[in-house]
C-alpha positions, 0 to 999 in steps of 0.5 A: 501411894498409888503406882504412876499411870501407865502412858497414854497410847498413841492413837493411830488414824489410817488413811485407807482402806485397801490391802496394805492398811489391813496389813498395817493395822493387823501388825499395829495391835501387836505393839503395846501402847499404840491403838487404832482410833479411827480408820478414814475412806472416800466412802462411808461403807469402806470406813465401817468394813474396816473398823467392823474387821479391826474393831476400829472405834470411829469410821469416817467418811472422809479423809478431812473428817479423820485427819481432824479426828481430835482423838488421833495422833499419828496418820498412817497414809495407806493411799496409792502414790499419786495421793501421798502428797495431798494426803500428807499435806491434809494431815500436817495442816491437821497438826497431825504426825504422819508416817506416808507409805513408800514410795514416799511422793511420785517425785522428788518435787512433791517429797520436797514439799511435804518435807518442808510443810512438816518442818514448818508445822513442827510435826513428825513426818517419816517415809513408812520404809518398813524393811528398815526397822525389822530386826534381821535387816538391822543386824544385817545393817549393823554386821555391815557397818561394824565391818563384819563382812570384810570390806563390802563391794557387791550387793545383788538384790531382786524384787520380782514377781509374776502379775499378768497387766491389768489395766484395772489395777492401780499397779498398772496404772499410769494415772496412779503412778503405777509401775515396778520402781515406785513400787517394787524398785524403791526397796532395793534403791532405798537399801543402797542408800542404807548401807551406802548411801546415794550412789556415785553413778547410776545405769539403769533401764527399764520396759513398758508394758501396755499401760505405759508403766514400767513392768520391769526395771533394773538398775547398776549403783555405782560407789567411788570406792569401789562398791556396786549394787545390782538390782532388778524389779519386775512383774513379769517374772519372779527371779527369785526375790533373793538378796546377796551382799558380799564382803571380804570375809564372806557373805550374807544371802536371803533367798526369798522376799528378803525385804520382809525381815526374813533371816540371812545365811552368813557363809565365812570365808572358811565355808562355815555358815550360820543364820542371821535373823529370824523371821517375825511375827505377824507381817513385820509393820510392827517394828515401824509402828512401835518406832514412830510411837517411839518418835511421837513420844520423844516430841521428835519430828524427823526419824533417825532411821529414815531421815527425810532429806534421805527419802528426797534424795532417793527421790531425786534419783528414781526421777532421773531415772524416770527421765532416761526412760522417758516415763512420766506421770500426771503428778509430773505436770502438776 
């Protein structure tokens, strides 16, 4: 009798072509079961230096072309934020399962209809939040929870770097949503709501550079019982990119780029110390990569990791943010 068949493997299309879809598509090939069947760019030439340096089988011309692709399964969007909502509804009208990098829309309004086409259509959609599912912050996740820490009433988190303004680049650019907190900011207020969730109050302030983006925010949460999140975002300086989450019985720090699954020390109470996590293989998009697969194959439609009425609501609060800043985008007049 001959053994069963292995499954078949999830077959990915990526949406883009620009540094975080090489990023994604180098880790994808180190989780079993999931391939890359199709790479999709505006232009011919980008699809074919893609697939020629991901060994990618079909290169498209368009992004209508991939998404009806019958050989894919799952859509990886690796487009700037001002396309995340077309580039999504092309996908679900497709049928197609879709993880959209963060920030998931430009606003709240745009979030709340990809939601809904998704939920309509019966397929799989989920913010690509990969800081979520590495390991090390998932234990630091769980530590939390399980009360490890003693009760938890300061989180101080930084995400800064130094990034001259260019006009030219889609970091600065208004017309993309450019700016510190749809790119940077999003991981600190997305960790908030992981640990705490939608916060009670929100203090918040920011400055704009040249382009009229912000170039650094920062922001105050503020929970009814007692606990605080501090966080800043930047371009004009890099503060070391360190995170602080302190509790009763001692406290967890990462001393840099922690959003990237890097291990914590755990200093007690009594001075003791010890590392949590460790640092992953390859750039750490895997662990989103093999849950989405893990997702697609249940037949579920929605993360229990990265719920989609969580991704609205952190949304809804970077707009009101946005709101006291004055900071607006051409997807806000759409």
């Amino acid at each position: 009798m001959s053994a069963p068949s292995s499954p078949r493997p999830v077959r990915w299309g990526i949406l883009g072509t620009g540094a975080i879809a090489r990023l994604v598509a180098s880790d994808l090939a180190l989780v079993p079961g999931a391939e890359i069947a199709a790479v999709g760019s505006r232009r011919q030439a980008s699809a074919d230096t893609f697939a020629e340096a991901y060994d990618v089988p079909t290169a498209h011309a368009s992004y209508a072309a991939l998404v009806s692709d019958e050989a894919v399964d799952v859509v990886y969007i690796a487009t700037p934020h001002s396309r995340h909502a077309d580039d999504a509804a092309l996908a679900i009208d497709a049928g197609k399962a879709v993880l959209c990098e963060k920030a998931f829309a430009v606003n709240a309004r745009e979030a709340r209809g990809m939601v809904e086409a998704a939920r309509e259509a019966g397929v799989f959609l989920m913010e690509a939040m990969w800081t979520r599912f590495h390991p090390t912050m998932s234990r630091v996740r769980r530590m939390v929870q399980d009360g490890e820490l003693g009760s938890v009433h300061t989180v101080l988190a930084d995400i800064s770097t130094l990034r001259p303004t260019d006009p030219d680049d889609r970091l600065f650019a208004r017309d993309l949503a450019g700016g510190t907190l749809l790119d940077l900011g999003i991981y600190p207020i997305a960790l908030a709501f992981d640990l705490f969730g939608p916060p009670d109050d929100v203090l918040s302030t920011a400055q704009m550079g040249p382009t009229d983006v912000d170039e650094q925010c920062a922001g105050i949460f503020s929970y009814d019982g007692g606990r605080q999140v501090v966080w800043q975002a930047s371009f004009r300086a890099d503060a070391g990119r360190g995170l602080t989450i302190a509790g009763t019985k001692g406290r967890l720090r990462n001393d840099r780029d922690w959003w990237k699954g890097q291990p914590f020390t755990w200093t007690q109470r009594d001075g003791s110390t010890s590392t949590v996590g460790a640092a992953p293989e390859g750039n750490g998009y895997q662990f989103e990569v093999a849950h989405v697969c893990n997702c697609f194959r249940d037949g579920r439609t929605e993360s229990p990791v990265m719920p989609l009425d969580e991704s609205i609501a952190v949304m809804e609060t970077m707009d009101a943010m946005r709101e006291e800043w004055g900071l607006t985008y051409p997807n806000d007049e759409t």
